[in-house]
KOLMIVO-667113 format. One line per field, with one value per residue (C-alpha): x, y negated, z; residue number from 1. Coordinates in steps of 0.02 Angstrom, whole numbers, m for minus. Each point is the difference from the previous one (the first is absolute). Layout:
N
px = c(X/...) .
py = c(Y/...) .
pz = c(Z/...) .
resi = c(NUM/...) .
//
This chain:
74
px = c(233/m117/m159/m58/m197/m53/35/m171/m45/72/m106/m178/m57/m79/150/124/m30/16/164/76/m55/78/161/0/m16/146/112/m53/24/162/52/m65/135/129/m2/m38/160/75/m30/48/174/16/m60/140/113/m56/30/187/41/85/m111/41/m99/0/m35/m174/64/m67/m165/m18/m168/m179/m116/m174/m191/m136/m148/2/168/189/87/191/80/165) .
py = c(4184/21/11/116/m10/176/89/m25/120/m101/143/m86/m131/m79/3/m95/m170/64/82/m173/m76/105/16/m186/m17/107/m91/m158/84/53/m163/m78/131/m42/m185/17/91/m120/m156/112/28/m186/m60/123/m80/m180/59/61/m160/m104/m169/m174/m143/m119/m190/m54/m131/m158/m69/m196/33/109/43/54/17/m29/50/m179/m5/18/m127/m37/m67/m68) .
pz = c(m472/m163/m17/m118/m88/m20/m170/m133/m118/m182/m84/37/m78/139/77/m94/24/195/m27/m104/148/135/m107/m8/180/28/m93/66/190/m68/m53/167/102/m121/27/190/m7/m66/81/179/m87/m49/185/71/m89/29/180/m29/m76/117/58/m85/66/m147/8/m109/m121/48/m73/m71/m58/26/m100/40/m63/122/m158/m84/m68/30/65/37/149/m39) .
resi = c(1/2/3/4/5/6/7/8/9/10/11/12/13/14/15/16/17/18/19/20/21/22/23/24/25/26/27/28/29/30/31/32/33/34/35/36/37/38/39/40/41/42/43/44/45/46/47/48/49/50/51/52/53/54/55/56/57/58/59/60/61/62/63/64/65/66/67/68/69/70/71/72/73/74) .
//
């Protein structure tokens, strides 16, 4: 569902910088649907897609920074 920003006068002056906005706002709403859209599509599919438990690769060192450096454990 779209929202829509009621139609502005473009004939007024003082209303044209209100009308880029509202236009602009539309196609950012629009954009915001479209990707929404999107990503629902790409989690239904991430849900078709049989499950493969994978094994993490093991780790022979860390690395971390607690503010007064980074340091290695090896």
């Amino acid at each position: 569902m779209r929202l829509r920003l009621p139609t502005i006068n473009h004939r007024l002056p003082t209303c044209q910088s209100t009308a880029r906005v509202c236009g602009l706002l539309d196609r950012v709403g629009d954009a915001l649907a479209e990707e929404r859209e999107r990503l629902e599509l790409k989690a239904i599919e991430m849900l078709k897609e049989p499950k493969r438990l994978v094994q993490p690769e093991p780790v022979d060192h860390a690395w971390w920074d607690d503010g007064s450096g980074v340091y290695s454990v090896g």
